[in-house]
C-alpha positions in Angstrom: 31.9 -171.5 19.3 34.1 -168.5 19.0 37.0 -168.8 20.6 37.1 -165.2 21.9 34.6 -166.4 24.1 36.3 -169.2 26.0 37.5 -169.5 29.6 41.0 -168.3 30.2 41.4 -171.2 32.3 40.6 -173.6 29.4 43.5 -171.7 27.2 46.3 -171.5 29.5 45.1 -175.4 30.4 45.3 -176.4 26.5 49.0 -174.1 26.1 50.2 -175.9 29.1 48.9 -179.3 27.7 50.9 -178.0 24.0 54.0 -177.9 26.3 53.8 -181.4 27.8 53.5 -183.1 24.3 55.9 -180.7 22.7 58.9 -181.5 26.0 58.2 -185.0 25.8 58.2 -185.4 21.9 61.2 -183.2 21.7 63.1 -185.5 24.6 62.1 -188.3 22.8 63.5 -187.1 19.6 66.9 -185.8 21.3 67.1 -189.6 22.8 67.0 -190.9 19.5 68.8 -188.7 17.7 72.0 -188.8 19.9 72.2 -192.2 19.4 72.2 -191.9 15.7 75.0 -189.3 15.8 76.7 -190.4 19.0 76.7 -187.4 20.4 75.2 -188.2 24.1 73.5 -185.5 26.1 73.3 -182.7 23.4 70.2 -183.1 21.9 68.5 -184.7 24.8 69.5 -181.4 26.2 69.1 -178.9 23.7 66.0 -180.1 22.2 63.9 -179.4 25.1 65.3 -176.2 26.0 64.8 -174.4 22.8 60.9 -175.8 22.8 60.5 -174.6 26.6 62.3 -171.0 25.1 59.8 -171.0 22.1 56.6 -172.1 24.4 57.5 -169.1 27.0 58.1 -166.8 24.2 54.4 -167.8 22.9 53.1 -167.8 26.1 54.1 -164.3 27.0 53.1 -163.0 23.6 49.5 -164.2 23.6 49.5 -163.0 27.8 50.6 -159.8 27.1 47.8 -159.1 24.5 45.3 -156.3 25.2 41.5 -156.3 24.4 41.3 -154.3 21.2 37.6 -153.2 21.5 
């Protein structure tokens, strides 16, 4: 099936399904990884934020993409 001629429901539902995985992979990782380097909140912190910057930067590019026909 070409994927030109999906829903955009069932897009923005699999993008916003991405995100959830990505946040909670990335928390886990932060959790672990600040208590290998003792440094506490940081990446618990950071980790997240710079996936939810990437995700919104992604999600604006493929939104803001016009039907070349």
């Amino acid at each position: 099936m070409d994927p030109k001629n999906y829903s955009p429901w069932l897009r923005y539902l699999g993008v916003s399904a991405q995100l959830l995985v990505l946040i909670a992979l990335s928390v886990f990782a932060g959790i672990k990884l600040d208590a290998k380097f003792s440094i506490s909140p940081l990446l618990t912190v950071a980790l997240p934020l710079l996936i939810l910057a990437a995700a919104f930067y992604k999600l604006i590019k493929e939104t803001g993409k016009k039907n070349k026909k």
